[in-house]
C-alpha positions in Angstrom: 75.7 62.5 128.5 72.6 64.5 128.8 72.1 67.8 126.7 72.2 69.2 130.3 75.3 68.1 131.3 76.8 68.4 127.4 75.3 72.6 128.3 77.4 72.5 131.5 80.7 71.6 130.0 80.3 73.8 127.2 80.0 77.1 129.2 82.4 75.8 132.1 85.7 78.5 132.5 87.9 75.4 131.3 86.1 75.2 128.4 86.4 78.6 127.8 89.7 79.0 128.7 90.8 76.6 126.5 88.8 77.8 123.1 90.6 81.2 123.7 93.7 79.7 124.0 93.2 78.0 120.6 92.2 81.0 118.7 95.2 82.8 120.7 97.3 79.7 118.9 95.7 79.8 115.7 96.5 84.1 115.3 99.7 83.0 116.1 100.4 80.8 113.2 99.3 83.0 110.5 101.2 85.6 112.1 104.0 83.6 111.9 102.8 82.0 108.6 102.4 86.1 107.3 105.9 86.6 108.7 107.8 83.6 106.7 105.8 84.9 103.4 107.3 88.5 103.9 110.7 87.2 104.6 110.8 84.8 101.9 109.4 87.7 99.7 112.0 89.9 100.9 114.9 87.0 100.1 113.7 86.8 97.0 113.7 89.5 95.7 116.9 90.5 97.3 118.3 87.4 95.7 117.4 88.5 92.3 119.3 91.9 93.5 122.3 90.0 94.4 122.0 87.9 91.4 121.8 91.1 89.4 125.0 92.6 91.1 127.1 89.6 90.6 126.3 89.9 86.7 127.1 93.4 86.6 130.5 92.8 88.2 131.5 89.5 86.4 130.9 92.0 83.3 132.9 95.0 84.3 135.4 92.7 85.4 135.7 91.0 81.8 135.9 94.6 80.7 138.3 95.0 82.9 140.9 92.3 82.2 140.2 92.9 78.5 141.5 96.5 78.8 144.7 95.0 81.1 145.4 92.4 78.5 145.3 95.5 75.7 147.5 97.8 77.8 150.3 95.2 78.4 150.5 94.1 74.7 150.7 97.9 73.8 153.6 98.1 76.5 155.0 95.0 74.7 154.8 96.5 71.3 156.1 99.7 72.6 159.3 98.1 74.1 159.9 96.2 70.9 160.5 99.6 69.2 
């Protein structure tokens, strides 16, 4: 092709038309690319909450079933007498 023709492609609406549409296409994927970093941000840390939660619980539970297992030997002792 001839750098005249080569000129008349390059400034044709097609042309045009489709070099928006591929910088329309590229914004979209790092928007979408921004949007999966924020989400998986947002799981993680709200996994390490979770995580957090679940210890505190397994703990106070332990605490828990330590005092039940106290109460019902002092019941135990108590009806002995």
């Amino acid at each position: 092709m001839s750098e005249q023709e080569t000129h008349h492609f390059s400034t044709t609406p097609v042309d045009v038309a489709i070099k928006s549409l591929q910088r329309q296409v590229d914004q979209l994927k790092r928007i979408i690319n921004k949007t999966d970093e924020v989400e998986n941000q947002g799981t993680e840390s709200n996994e390490k909450e979770l995580k957090d939660q679940i210890k505190k619980l397994e703990t106070a539970n332990a605490k828990a079933e330590y005092r039940i297992k106290m109460l019902l030997r002092t019941l135990e002792e108590k009806e002995k007498k």
